[in-house]
C-alpha positions in Angstrom: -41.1 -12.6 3.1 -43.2 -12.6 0.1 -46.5 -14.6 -0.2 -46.3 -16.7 -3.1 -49.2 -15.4 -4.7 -47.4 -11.9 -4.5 -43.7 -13.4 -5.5 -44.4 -12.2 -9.4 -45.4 -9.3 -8.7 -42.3 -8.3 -6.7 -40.0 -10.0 -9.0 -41.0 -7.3 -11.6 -41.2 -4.5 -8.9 -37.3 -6.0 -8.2 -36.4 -6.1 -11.5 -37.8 -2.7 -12.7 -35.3 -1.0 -9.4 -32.3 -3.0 -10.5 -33.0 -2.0 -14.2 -32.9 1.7 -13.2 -29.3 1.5 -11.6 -25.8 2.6 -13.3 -25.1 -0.8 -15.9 -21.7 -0.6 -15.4 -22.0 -0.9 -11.6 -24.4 -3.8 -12.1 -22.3 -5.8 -14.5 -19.7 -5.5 -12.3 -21.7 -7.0 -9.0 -23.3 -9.6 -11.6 -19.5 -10.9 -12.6 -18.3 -11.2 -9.1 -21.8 -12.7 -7.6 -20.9 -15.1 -10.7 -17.5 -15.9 -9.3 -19.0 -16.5 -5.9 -21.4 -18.6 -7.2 -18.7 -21.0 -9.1 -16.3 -21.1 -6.5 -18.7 -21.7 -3.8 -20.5 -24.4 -6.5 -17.1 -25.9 -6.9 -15.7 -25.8 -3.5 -13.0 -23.9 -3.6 -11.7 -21.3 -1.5 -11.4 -17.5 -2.7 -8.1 -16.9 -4.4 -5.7 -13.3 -4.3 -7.0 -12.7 -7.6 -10.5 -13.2 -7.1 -10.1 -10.3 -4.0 -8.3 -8.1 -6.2 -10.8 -8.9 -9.2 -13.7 -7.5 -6.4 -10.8 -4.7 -5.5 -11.1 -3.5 -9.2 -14.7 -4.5 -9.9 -15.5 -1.5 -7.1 -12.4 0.7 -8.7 -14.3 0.5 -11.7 -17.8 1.1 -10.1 -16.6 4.2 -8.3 -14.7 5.9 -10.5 -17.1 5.7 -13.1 -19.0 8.5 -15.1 -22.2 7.0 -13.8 -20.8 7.1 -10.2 -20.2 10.5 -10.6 -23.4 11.3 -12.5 -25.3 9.3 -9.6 -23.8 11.9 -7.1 -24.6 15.1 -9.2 -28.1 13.8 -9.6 -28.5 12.8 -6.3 -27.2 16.3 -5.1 -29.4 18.4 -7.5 -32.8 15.8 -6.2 -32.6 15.1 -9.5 -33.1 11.0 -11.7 -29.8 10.1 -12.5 -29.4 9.5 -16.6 -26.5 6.5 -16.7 -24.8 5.7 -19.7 -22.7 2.6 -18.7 -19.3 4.8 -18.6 
């Protein structure tokens, strides 16, 4: 819970984390939050393709450059540098 005098201020401190994550990771969770969203809005069910879209979305994510580069870094106790590949 955030006091709502304090909700700005954790917005940005929010914001800043998720800006320092791998892009391609976060586009990826952004598109299928975005399916949920719409399919949820329009009162539908999840389809097979929407489960293999989030199957792939996380293909993507983990076999990524980024991914990869957020392991290194991690093992070395070092910031992670993501390029969005």
């Amino acid at each position: 819970m955030v006091k709502p005098e304090d909700l700005e201020s954790e917005v940005y401190t929010l914001a800043d984390e998720f800006a320092h994550n791998a892009p391609l990771s976060l586009r990826e969770h952004k598109r299928i939050v975005n399916m949920l969203v719409r399919r949820n809005f329009q009162g539908s069910a999840l389809a097979a393709q929407d489960i293999e879209s989030m199957h792939e979305a996380q293909r993507v994510a983990r076999d990524s450059h980024d991914a990869n580069e957020g392991r290194v870094a991690f093992a070395e106790k070092r910031t992670p540098v993501f390029l969005g590949r």
